[in-house]
C-alpha positions as CSV (number, residue, x, y, z in Angstrom):
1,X,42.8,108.6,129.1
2,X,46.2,108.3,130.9
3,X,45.8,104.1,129.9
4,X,45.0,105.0,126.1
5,X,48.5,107.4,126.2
6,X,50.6,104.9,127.8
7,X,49.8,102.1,125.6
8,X,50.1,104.3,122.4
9,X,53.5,105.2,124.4
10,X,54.4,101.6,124.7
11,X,53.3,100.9,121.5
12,X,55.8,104.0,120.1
13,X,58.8,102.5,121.6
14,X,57.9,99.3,120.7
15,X,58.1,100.2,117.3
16,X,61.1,101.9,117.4
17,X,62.9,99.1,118.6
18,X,61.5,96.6,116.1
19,X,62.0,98.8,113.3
20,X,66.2,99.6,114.8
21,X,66.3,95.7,115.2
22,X,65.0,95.4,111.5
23,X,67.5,97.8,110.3
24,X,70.4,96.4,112.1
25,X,68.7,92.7,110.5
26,X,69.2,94.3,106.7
27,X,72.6,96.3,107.3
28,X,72.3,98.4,104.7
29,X,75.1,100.3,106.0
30,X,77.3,98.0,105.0
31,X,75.5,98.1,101.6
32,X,78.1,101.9,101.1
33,X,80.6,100.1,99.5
34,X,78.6,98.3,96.5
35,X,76.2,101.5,96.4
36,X,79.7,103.8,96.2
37,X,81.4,101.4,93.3
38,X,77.9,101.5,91.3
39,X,77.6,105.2,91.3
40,X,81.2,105.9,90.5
41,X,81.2,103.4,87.8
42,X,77.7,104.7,86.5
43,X,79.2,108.2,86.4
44,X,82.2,107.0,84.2
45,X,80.1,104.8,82.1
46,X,77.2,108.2,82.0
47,X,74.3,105.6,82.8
48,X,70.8,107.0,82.9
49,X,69.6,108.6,86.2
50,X,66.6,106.0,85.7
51,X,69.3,103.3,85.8
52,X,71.6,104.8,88.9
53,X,68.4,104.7,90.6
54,X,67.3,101.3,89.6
55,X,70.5,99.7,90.5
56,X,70.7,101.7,93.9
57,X,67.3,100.1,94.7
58,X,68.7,96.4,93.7
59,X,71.7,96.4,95.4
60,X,69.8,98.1,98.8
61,X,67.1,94.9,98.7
62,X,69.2,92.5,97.5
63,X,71.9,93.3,100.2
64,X,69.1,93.0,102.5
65,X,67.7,90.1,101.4
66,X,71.4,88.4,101.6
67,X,71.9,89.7,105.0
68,X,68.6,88.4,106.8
69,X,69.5,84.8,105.4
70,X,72.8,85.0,106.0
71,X,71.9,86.3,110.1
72,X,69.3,83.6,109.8
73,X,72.0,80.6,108.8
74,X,74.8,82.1,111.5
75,X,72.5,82.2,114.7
76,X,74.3,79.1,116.7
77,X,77.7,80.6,115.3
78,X,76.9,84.1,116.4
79,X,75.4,83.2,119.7
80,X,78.9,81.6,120.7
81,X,80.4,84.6,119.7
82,X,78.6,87.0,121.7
83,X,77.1,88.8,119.3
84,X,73.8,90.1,121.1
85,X,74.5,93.1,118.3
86,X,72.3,90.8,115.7
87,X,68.8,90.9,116.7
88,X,67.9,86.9,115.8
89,X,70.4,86.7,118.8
90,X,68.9,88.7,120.8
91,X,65.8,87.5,120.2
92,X,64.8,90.9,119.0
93,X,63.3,89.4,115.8
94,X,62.5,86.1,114.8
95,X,62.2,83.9,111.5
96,X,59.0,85.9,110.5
97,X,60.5,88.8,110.3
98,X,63.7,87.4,107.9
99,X,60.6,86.2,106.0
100,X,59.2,89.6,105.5
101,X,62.8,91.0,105.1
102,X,63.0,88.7,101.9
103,X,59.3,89.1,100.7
104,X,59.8,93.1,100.8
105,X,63.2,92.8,99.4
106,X,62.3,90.4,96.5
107,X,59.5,93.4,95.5
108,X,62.6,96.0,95.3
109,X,64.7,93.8,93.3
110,X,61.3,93.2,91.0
111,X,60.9,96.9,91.0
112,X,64.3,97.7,90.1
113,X,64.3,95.3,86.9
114,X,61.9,98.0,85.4
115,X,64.5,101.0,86.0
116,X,67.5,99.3,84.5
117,X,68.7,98.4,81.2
118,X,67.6,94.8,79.9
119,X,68.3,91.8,79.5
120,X,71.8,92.3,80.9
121,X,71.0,93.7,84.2
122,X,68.4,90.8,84.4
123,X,71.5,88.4,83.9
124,X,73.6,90.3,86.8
125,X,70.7,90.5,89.5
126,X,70.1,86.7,88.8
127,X,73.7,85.8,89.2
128,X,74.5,87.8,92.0
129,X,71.1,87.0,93.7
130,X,72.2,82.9,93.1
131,X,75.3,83.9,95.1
132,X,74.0,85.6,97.7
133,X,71.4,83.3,98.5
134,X,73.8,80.1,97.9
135,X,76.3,82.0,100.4
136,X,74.2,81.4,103.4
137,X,71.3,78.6,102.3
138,X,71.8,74.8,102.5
139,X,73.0,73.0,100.8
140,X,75.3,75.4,98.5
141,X,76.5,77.2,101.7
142,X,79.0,78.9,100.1
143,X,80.5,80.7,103.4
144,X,81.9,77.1,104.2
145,X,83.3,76.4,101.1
146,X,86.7,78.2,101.9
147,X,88.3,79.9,99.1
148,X,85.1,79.3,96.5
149,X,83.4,81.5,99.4
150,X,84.9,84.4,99.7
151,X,85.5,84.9,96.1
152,X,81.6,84.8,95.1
153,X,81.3,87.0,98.7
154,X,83.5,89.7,97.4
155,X,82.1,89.6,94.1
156,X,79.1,90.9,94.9
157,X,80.4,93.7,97.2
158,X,82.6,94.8,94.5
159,X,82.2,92.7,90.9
160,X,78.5,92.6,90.7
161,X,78.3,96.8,90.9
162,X,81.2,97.0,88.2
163,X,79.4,94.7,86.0
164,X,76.2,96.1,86.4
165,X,77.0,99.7,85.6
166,X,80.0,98.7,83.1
167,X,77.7,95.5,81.0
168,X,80.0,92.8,79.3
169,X,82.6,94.7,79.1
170,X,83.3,94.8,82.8
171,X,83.2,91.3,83.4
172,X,86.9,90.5,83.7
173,X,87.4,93.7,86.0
174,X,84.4,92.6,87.8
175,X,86.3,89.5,88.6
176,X,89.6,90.3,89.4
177,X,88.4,92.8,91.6
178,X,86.7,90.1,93.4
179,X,89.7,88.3,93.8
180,X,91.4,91.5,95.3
181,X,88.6,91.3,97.4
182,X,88.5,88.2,98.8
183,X,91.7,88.6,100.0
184,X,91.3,91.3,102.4
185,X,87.7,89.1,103.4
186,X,89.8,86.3,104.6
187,X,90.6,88.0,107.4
188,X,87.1,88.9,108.8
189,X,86.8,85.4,110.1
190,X,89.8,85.9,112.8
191,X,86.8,87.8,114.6
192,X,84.6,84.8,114.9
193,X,86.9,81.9,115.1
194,X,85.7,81.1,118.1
195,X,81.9,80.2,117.7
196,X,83.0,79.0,113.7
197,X,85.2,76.2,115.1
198,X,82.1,75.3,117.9
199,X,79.5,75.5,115.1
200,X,81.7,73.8,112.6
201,X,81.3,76.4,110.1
202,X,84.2,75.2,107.9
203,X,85.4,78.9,106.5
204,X,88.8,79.1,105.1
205,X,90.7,79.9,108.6
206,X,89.1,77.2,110.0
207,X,90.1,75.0,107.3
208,X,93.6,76.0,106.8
209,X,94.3,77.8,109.7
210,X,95.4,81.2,110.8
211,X,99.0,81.0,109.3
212,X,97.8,79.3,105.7
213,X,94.7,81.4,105.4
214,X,97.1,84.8,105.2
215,X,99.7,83.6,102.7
216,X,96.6,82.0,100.7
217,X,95.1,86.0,101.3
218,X,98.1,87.7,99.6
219,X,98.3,85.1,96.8
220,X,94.4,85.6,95.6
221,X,94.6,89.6,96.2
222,X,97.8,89.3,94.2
223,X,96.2,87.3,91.3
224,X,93.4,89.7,91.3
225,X,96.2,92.9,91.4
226,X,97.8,91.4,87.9
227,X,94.1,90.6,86.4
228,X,93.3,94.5,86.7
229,X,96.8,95.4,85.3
230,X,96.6,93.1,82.3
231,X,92.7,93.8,81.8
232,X,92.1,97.7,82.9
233,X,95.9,98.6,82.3
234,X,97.7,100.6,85.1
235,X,96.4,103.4,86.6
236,X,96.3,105.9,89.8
237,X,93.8,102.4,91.2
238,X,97.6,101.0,91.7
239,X,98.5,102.8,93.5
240,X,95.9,102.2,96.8
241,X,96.3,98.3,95.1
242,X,99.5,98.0,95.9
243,X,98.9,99.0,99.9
244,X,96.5,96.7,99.8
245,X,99.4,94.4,99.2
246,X,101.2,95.7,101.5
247,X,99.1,95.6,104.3
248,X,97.8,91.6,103.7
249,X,102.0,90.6,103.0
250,X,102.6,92.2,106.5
251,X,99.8,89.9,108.4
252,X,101.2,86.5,106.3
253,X,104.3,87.5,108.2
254,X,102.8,89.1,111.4
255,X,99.7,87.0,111.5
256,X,96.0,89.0,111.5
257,X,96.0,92.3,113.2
258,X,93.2,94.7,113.5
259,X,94.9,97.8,112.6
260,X,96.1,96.5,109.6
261,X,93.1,94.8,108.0
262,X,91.2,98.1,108.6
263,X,93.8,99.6,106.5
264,X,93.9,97.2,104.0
265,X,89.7,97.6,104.0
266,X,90.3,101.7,103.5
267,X,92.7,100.6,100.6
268,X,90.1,98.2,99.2
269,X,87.6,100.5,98.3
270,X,90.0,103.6,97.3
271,X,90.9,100.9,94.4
272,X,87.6,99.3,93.6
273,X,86.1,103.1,93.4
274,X,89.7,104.5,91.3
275,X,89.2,101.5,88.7
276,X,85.4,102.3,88.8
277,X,86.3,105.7,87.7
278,X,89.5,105.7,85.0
């Protein structure tokens, strides 16, 4: 008796930490920010609770989907980082498991072409699902593509849920947003340089380097600030828009700092979720 309750024991904390490690595999935390732009955009645009819900469920598999390939591509470049936080580092979980990750995340995505409204929603899941997958997969490998990169990376965190709340007529928000956004993503690589430049993961800081990749960061987030003026017209979104500025002109001068880029993330969303809403 006392065997049979320590191996249903072992067997309960077992399966606690695999399903942990599978959550921290899918990171559908970081999935917030697309999830918050849909849903405020959905509200403005008085979508069908059918379709809030259908899009909540695509953008929660297909982030997940994204996220398990892209963990999968960046082991060698994560294991000279240090980052025992990401279980295929670990060796928490293995390729199986990004296998099932994708299998059960291609169902939702299925699933959630049902709840939506068609064909344009089709057109957005298969666009953004191209990027995501081509972000981390040979041989697109769009995270060492520079520039290219981080434009389709911050498309999907921020155009993709604009465009598929707000249809065609979003589409030119939808990308300048992007562009906003792939400004403040330049600077998430300062974090990694280290096991990037070992793995020769050719990002755009390792291409241009530290000083080029901040000025090149204010230029796209500034392209992307006069897209939404000319296209949305100017609103209270300026307003967190223009900190945004701020905050990425001050690191072209300063070079990266943490404080700042976490600022200039807080301002990010404030003015993806303002132009979702006016």
């Amino acid at each position: 008796m006392l065997t049979t309750r320590a191996t249903i024991s072992d067997s309960y904390v077992h399966g606690q930490a695999h399903g942990r490690a599978l959550s921290e595999l899918c990171r559908l935390r970081n999935a917030r920010v697309p999830w918050l732009v849909f849903v405020a955009a959905g509200l403005n645009a008085e979508l069908s609770t059918t379709n809030k819900v259908g899009g909540i469920v695509l953008i929660g598999a297909a982030y997940s989907a994204a996220s398990a390939l892209n963990d999968r591509a960046d082991v060698e470049a994560d294991r000279l980082n240090g980052r025992t936080d990401r279980p295929l580092v670990s060796g928490e979980l293995s390729d199986r498991d990004v296998r099932s990750v994708v299998v059960a995340a291609s169902a939702g995505v299925v699933m959630s072409q049902l709840l939506l409204s068609q064909p344009s929603a089709f057109a957005v899941t298969a666009l953004a699902l191209a990027i995501g997958v081509g972000y981390s997969v040979e041989p697109f490998a769009l995270q060492r593509r520079g520039l290219v990169g981080l434009i389709a990376l911050s498309w999907c965190y921020l155009g993709a849920p604009l465009l598929l709340a707000l249809g065609a007529k979003g589409a030119g928000v939808s990308l300048a947003m992007g562009m906003v956004g792939a400004g403040v993503l330049a600077h998430k690589d300062f974090r990694d340089l280290n096991g990037d430049l070992h793995a020769a993961k050719r990002t755009l800081l390792v291409r241009r380097g530290a000083m080029l990749t901040t000025r090149i960061a204010v230029a796209v987030a500034m392209v992307g600030l006069v897209g939404l003026a000319a296209i949305h017209g100017a609103s209270w979104w300026a307003v967190p828009g223009a900190f945004t500025l701020i905050c990425l002109s001050a690191m072209a001068v300063a070079g990266h700092k943490a404080n700042l880029w976490m600022m200039s993330r807080v301002a990010l969303v404030a003015t993806a979720v303002l132009v979702a809403i006016q």
